[in-house]
N, CA, C and O atoms as CSV, one atom per row, in Angstrom:
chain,resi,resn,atom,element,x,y,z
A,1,UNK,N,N,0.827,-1.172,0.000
A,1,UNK,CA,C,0.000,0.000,0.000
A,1,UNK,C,C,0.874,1.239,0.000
A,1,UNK,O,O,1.940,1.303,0.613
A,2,UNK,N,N,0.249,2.424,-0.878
A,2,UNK,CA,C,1.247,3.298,-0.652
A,2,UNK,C,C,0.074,4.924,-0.014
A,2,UNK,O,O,-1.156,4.886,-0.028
A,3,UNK,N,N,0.837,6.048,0.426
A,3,UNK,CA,C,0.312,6.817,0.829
A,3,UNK,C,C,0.507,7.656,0.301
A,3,UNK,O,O,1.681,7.780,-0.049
A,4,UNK,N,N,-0.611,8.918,-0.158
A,4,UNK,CA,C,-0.300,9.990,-1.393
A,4,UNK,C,C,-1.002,11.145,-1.017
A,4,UNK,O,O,-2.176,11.214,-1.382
A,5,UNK,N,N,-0.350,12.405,-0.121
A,5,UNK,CA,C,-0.611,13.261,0.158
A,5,UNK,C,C,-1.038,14.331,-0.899
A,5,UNK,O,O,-0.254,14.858,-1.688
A,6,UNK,N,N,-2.499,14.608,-0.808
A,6,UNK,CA,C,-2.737,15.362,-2.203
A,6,UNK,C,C,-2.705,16.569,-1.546
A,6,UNK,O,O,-2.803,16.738,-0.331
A,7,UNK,N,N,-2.530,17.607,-2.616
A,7,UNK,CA,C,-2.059,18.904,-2.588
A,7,UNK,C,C,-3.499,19.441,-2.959
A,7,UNK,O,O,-4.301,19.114,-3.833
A,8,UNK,N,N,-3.522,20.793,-1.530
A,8,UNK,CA,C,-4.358,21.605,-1.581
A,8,UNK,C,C,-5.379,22.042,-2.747
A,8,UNK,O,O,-6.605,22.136,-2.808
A,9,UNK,N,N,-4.339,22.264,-3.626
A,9,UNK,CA,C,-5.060,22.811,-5.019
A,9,UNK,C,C,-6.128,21.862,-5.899
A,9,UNK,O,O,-6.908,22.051,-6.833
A,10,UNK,N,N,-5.729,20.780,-5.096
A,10,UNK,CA,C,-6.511,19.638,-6.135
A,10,UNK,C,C,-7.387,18.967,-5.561
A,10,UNK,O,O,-7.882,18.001,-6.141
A,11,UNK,N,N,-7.868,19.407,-4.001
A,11,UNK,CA,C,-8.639,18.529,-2.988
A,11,UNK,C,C,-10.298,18.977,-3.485
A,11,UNK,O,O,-11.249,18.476,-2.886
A,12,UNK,N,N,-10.473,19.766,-4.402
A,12,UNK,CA,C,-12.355,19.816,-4.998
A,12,UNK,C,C,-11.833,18.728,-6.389
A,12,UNK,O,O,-12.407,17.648,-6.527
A,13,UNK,N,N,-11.114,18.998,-7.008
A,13,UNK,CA,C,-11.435,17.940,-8.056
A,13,UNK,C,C,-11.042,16.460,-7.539
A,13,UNK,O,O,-11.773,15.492,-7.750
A,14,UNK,N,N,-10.005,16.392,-6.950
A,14,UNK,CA,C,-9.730,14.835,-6.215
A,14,UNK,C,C,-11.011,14.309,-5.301
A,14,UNK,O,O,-11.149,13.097,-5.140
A,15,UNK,N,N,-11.794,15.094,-4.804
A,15,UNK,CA,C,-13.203,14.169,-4.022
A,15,UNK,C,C,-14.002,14.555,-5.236
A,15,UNK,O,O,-14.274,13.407,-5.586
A,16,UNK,N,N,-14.497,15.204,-6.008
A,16,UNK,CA,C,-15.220,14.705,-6.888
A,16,UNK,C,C,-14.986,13.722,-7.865
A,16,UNK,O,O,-15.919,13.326,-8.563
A,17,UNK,N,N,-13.884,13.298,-7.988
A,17,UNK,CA,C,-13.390,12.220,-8.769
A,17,UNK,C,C,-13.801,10.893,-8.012
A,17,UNK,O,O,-14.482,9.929,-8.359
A,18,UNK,N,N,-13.039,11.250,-6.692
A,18,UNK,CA,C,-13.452,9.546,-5.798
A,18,UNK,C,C,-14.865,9.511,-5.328
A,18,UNK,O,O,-15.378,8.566,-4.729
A,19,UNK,N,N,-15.627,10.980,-5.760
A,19,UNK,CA,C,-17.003,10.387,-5.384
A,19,UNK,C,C,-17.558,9.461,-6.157
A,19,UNK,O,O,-17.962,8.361,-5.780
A,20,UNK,N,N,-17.585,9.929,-7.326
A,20,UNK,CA,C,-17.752,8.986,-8.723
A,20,UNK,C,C,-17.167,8.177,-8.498
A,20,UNK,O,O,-18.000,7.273,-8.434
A,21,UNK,N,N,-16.032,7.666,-8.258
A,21,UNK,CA,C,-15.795,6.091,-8.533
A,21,UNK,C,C,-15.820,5.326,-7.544
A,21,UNK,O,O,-15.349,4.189,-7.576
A,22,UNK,N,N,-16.643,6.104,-6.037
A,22,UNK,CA,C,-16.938,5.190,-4.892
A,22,UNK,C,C,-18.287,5.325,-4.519
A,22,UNK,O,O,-18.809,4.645,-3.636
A,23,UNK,N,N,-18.697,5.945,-4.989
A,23,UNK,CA,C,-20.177,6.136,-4.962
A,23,UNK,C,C,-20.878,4.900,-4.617
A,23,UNK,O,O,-20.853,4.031,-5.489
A,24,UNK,N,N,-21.622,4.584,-3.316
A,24,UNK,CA,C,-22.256,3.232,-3.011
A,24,UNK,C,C,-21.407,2.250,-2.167
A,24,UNK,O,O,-21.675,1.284,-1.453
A,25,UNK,N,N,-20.245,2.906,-2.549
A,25,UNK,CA,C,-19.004,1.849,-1.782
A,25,UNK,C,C,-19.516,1.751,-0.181
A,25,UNK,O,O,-20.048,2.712,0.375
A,26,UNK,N,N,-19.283,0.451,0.489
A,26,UNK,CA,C,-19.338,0.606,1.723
A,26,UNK,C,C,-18.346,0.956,3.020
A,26,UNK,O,O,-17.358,0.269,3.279
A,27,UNK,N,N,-18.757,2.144,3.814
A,27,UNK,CA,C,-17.962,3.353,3.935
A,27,UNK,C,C,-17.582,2.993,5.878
A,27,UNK,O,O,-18.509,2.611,6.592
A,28,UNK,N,N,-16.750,3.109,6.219
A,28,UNK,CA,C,-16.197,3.191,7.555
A,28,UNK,C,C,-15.905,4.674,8.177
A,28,UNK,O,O,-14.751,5.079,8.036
A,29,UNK,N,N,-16.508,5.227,8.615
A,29,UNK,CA,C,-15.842,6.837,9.298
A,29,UNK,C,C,-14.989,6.912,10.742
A,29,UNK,O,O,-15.682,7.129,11.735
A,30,UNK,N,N,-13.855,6.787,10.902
A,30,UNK,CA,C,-13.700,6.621,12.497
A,30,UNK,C,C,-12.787,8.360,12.401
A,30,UNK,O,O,-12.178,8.739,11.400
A,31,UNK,N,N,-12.913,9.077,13.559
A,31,UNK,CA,C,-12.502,10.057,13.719
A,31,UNK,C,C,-11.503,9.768,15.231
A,31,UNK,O,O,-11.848,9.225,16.281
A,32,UNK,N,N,-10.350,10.289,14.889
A,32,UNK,CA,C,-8.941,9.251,16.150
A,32,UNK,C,C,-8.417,11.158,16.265
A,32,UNK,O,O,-7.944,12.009,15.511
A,33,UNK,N,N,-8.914,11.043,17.828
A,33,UNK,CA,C,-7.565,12.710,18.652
A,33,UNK,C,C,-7.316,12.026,19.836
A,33,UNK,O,O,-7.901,11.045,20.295
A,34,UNK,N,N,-6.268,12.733,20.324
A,34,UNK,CA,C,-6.279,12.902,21.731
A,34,UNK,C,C,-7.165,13.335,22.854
A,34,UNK,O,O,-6.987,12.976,24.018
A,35,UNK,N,N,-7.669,13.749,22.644
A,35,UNK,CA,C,-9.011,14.530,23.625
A,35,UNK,C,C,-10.222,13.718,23.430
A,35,UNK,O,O,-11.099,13.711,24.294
A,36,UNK,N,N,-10.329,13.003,22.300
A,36,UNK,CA,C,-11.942,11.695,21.924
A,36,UNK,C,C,-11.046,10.385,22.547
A,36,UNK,O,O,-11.367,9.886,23.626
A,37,UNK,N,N,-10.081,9.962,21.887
A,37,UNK,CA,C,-9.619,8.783,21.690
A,37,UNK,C,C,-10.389,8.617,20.251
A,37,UNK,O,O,-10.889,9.566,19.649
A,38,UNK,N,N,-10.406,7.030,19.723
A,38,UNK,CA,C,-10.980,6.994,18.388
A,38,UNK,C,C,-12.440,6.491,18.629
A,38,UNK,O,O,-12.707,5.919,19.686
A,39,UNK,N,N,-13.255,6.665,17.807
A,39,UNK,CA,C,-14.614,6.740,17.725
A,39,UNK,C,C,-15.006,6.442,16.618
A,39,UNK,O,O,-14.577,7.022,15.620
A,40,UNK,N,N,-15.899,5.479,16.560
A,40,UNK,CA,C,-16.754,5.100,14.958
A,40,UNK,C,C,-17.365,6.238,14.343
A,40,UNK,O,O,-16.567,7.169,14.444
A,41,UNK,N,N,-18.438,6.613,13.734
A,41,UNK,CA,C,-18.906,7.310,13.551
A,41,UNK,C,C,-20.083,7.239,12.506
A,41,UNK,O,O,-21.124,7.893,12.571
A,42,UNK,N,N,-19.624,6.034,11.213
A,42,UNK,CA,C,-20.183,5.020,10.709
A,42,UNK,C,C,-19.615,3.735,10.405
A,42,UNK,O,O,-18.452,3.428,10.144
A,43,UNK,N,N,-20.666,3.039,10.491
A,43,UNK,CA,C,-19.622,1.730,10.616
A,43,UNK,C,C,-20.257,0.965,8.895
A,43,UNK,O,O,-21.317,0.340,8.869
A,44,UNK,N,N,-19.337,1.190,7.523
A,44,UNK,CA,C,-20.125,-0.024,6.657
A,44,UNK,C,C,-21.305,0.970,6.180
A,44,UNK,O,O,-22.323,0.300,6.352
A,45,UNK,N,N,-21.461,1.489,5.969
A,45,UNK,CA,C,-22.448,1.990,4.907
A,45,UNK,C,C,-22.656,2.489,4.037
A,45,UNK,O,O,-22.188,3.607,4.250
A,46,UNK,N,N,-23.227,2.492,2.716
A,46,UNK,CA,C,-23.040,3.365,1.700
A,46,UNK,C,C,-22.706,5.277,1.650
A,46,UNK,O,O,-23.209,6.224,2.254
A,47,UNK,N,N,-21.613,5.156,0.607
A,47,UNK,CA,C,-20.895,6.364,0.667
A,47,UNK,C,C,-21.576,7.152,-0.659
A,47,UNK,O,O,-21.360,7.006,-1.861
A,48,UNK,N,N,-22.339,7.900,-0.052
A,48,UNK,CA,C,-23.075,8.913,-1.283
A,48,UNK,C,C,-22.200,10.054,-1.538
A,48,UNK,O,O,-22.609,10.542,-2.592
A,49,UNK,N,N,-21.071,10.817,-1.053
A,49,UNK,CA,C,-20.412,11.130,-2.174
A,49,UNK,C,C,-19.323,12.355,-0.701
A,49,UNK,O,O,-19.732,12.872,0.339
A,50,UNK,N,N,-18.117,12.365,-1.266
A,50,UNK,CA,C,-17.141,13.420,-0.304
A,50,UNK,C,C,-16.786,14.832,-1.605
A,50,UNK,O,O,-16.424,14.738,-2.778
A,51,UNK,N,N,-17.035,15.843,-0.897
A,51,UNK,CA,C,-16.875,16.995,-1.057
A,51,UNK,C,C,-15.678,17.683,-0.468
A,51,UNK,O,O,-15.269,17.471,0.673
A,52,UNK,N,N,-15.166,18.486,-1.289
A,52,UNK,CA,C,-14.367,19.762,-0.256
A,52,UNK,C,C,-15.253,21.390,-0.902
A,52,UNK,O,O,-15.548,21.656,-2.067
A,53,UNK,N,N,-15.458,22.132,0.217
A,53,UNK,CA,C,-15.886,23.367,-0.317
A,53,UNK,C,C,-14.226,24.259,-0.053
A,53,UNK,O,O,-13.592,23.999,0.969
A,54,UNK,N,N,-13.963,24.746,-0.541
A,54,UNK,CA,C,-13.112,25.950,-0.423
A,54,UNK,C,C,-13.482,27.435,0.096
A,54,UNK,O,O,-12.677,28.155,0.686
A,55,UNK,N,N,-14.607,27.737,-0.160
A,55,UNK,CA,C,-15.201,28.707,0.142
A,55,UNK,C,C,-15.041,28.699,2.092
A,55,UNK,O,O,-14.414,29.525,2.756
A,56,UNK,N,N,-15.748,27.616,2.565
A,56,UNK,CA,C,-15.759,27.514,4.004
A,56,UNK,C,C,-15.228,26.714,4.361
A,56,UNK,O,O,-15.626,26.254,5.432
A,57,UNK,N,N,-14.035,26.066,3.710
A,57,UNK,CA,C,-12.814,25.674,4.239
A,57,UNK,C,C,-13.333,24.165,5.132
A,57,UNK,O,O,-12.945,23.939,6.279
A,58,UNK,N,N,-14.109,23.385,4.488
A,58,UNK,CA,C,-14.220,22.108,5.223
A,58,UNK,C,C,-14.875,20.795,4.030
A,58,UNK,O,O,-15.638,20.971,3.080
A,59,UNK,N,N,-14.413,19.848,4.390
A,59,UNK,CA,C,-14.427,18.442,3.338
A,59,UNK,C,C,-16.111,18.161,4.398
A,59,UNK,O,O,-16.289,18.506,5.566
A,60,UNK,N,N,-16.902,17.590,3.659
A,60,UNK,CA,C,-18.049,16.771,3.674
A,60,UNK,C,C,-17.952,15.281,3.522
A,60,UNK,O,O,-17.622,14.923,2.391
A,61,UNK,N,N,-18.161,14.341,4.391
A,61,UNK,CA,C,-18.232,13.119,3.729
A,61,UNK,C,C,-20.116,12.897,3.789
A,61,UNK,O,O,-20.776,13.417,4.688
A,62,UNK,N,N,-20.482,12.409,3.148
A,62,UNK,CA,C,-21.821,11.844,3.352
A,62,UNK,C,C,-22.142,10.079,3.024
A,62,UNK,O,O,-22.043,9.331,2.051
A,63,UNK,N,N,-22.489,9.989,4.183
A,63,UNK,CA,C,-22.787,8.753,4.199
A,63,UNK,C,C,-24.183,8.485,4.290
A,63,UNK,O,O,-24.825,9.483,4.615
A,64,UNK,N,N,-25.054,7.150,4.053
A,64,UNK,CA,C,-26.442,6.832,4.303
A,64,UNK,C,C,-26.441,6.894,5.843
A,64,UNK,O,O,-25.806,6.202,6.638
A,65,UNK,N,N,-27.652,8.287,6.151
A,65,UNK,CA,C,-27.417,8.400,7.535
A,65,UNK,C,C,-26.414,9.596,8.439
A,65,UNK,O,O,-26.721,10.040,9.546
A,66,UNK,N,N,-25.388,9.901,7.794
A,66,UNK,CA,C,-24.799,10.631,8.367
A,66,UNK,C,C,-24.228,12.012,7.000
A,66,UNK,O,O,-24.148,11.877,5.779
A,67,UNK,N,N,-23.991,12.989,7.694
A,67,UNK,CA,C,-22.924,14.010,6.758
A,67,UNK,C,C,-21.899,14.347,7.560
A,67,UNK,O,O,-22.088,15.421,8.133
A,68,UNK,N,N,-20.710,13.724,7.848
A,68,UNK,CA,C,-19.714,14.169,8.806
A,68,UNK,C,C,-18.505,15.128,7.912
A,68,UNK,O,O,-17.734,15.021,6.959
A,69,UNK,N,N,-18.911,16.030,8.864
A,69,UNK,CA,C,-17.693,17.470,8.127
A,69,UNK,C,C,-16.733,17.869,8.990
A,69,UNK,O,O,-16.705,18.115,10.196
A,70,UNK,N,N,-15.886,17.881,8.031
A,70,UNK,CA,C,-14.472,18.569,8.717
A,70,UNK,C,C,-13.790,19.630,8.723
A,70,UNK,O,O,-12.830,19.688,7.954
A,71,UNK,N,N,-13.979,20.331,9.261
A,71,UNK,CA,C,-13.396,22.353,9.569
A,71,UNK,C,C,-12.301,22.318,9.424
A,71,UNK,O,O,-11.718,21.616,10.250
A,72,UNK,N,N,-11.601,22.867,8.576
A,72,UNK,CA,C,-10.161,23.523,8.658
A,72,UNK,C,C,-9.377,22.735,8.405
A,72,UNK,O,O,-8.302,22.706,9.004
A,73,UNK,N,N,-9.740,21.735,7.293
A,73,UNK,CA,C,-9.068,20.407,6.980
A,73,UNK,C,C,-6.697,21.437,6.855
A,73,UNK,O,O,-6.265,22.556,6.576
A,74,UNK,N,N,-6.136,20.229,7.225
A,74,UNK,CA,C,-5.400,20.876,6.900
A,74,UNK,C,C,-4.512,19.774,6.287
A,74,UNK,O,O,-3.331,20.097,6.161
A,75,UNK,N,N,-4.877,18.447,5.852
A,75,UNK,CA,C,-4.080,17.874,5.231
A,75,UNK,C,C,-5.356,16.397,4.394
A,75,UNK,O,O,-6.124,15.824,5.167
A,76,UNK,N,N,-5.361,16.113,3.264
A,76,UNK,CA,C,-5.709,15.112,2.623
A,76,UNK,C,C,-4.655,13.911,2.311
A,76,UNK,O,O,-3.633,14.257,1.719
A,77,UNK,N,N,-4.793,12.565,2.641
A,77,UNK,CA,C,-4.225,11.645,2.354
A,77,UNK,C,C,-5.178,10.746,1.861
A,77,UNK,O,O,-6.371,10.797,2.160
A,78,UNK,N,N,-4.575,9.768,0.968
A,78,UNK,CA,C,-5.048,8.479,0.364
A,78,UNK,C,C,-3.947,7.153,0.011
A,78,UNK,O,O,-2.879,6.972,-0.575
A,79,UNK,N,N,-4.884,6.450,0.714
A,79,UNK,CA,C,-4.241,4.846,0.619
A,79,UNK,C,C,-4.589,4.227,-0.323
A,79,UNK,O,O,-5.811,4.263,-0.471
A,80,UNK,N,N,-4.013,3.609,-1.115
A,80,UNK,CA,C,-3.890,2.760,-2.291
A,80,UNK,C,C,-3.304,1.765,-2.388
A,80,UNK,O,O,-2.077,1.816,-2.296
A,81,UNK,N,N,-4.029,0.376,-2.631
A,81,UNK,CA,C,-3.401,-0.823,-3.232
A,81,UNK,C,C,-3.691,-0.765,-4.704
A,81,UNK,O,O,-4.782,-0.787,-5.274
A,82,UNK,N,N,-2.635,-0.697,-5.131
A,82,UNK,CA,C,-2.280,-0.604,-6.429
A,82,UNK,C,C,-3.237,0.532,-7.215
A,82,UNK,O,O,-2.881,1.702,-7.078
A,83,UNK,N,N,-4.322,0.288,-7.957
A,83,UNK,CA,C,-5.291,1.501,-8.269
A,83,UNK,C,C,-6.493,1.696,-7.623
A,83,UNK,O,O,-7.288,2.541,-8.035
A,84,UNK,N,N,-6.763,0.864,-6.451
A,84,UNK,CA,C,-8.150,0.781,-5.831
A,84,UNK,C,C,-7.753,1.930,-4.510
A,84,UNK,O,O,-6.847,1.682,-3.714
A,85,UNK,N,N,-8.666,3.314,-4.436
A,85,UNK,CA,C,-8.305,3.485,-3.053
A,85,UNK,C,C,-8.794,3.066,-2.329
A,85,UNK,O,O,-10.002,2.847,-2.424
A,86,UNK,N,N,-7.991,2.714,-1.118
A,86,UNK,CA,C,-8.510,1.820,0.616
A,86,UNK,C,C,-8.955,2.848,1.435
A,86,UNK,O,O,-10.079,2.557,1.843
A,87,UNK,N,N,-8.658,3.689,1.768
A,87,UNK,CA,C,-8.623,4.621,2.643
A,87,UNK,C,C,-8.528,6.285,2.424
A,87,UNK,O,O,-7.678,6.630,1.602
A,88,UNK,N,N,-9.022,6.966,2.833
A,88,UNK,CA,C,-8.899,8.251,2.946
A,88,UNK,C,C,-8.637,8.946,4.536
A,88,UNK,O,O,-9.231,8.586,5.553
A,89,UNK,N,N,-7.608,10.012,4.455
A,89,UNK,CA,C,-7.055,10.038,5.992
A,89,UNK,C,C,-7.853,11.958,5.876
A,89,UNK,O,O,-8.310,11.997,4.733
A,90,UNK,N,N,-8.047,12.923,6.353
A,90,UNK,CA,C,-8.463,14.087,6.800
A,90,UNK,C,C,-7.827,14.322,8.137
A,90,UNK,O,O,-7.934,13.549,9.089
A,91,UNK,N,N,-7.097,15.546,8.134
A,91,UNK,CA,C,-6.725,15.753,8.834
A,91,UNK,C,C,-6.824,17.507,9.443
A,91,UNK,O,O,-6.272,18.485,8.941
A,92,UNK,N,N,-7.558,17.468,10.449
A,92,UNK,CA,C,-7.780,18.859,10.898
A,92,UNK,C,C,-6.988,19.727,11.285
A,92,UNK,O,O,-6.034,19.282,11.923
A,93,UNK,N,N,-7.030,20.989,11.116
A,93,UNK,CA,C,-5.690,21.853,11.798
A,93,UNK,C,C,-6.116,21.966,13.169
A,93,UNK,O,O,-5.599,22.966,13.667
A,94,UNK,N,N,-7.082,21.147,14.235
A,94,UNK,CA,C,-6.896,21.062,15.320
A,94,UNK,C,C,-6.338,19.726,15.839
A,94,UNK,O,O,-6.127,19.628,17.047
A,95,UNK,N,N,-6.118,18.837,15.137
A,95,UNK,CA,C,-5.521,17.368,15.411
A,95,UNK,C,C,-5.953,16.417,15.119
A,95,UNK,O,O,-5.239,15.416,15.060
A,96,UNK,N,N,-7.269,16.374,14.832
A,96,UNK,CA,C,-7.774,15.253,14.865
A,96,UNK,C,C,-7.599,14.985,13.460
A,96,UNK,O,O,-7.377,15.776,12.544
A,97,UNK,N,N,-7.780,13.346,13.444
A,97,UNK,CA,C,-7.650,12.493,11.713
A,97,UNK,C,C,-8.818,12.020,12.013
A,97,UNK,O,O,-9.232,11.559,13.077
A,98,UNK,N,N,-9.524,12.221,10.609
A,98,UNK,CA,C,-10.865,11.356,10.132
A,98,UNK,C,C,-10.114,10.290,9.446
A,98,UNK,O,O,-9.053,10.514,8.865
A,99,UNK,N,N,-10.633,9.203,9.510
A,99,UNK,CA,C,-10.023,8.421,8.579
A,99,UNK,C,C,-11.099,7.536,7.930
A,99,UNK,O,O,-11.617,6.820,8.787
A,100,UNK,N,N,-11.724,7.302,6.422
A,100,UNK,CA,C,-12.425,6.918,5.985
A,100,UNK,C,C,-12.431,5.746,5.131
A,100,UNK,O,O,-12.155,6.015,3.962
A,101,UNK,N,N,-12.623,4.742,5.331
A,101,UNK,CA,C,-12.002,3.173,4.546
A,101,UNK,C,C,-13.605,3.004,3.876
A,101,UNK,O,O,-14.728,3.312,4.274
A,102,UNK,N,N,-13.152,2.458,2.855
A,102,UNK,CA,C,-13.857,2.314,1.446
A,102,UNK,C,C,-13.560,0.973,1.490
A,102,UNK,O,O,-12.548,0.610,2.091
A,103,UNK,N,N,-14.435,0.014,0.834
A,103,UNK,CA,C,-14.366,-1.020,0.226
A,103,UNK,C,C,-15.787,-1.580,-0.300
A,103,UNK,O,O,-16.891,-1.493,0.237
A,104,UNK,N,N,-15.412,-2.180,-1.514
A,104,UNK,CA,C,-16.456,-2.181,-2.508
A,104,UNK,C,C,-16.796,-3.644,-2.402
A,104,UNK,O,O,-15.948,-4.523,-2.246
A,105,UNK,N,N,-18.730,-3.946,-2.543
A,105,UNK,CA,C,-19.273,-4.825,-2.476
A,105,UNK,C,C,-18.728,-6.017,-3.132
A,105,UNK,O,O,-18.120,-5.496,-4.067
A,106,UNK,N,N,-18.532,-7.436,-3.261
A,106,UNK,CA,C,-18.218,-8.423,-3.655
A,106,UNK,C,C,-19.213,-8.796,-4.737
A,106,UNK,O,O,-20.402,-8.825,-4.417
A,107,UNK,N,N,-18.751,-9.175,-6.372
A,107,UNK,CA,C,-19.799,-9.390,-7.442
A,107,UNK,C,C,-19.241,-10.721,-7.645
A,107,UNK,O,O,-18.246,-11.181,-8.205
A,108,UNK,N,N,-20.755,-11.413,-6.649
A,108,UNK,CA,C,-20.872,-13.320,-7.064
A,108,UNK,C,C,-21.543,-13.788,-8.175
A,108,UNK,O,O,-22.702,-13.572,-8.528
A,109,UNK,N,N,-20.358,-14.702,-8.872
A,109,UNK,CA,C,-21.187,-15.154,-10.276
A,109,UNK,C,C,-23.004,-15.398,-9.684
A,109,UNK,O,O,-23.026,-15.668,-8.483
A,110,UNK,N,N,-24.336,-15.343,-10.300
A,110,UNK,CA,C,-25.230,-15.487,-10.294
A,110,UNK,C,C,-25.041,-17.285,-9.631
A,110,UNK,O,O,-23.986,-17.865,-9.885
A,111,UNK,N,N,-25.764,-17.763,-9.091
A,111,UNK,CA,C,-26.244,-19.318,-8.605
A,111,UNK,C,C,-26.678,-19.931,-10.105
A,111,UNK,O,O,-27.497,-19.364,-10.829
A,112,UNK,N,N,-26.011,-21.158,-10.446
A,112,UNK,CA,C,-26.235,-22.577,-11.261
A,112,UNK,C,C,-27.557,-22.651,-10.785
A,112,UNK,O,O,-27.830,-22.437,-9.604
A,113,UNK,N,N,-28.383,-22.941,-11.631
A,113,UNK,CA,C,-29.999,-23.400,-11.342
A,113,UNK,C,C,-29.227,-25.242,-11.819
A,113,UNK,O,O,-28.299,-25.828,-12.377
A,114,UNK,N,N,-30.571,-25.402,-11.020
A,114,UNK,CA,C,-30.223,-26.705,-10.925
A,114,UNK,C,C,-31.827,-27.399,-11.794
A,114,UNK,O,O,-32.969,-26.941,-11.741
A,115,UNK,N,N,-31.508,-28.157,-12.254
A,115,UNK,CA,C,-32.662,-28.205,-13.521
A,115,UNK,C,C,-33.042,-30.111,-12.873
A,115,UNK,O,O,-32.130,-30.866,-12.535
A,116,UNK,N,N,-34.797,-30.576,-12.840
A,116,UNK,CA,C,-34.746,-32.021,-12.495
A,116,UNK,C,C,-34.566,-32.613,-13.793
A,116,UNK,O,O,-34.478,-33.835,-13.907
């Protein structure tokens, strides 16, 4: 796995890109400081789409069920095995890391009918 600190300038087109290609994915939110300890936040559920606004300076994740936002993001990371991303890290300019794991549903060949 490797880790790929994206640059400021590119954090509205880089989540609209991984919204599209994770869209539905099933989504993990845990938010890890010193002052919480780490905390779920969602556990596994579809990921309807991550935003950054620039204007008010905070990333959106939305999940089924939740919209967890982050103020004053001050750093974006992404984990990657090979071209699939695993993970997304957020990191606040007060300390805390969101960290958001992605992984996409399993596609089982259809069931053999069984014929008498």
């Amino acid at each position: 796995m490797s880790d790929e600190v994206i640059d400021k300038g590119q954090w509205e087109f880089f989540c609209d890109r991984l919204s599209l290609q994770l869209e539905g994915a099933q989504t993990e939110i845990e938010v890890a400081s010193l002052n919480i300890g780490d905390q779920i936040q969602a556990e596994w559920v579809p990921l309807l789409g991550v935003t950054y606004d620039p204007k008010d300076d905070i990333v959106e994740i939305a999940v089924e069920g939740l919209d967890h936002i982050v103020r004053e993001p001050a750093a974006l990371i992404v984990q990657r095995e090979g071209a699939v991303v695993e993970s997304l890290a957020v990191e606040s300019a007060s300390g805390e890391r969101h960290i958001v794991r992605f992984r996409q549903p399993l596609s089982l060949p259809a069931p053999e009918t069984v014929r008498p």
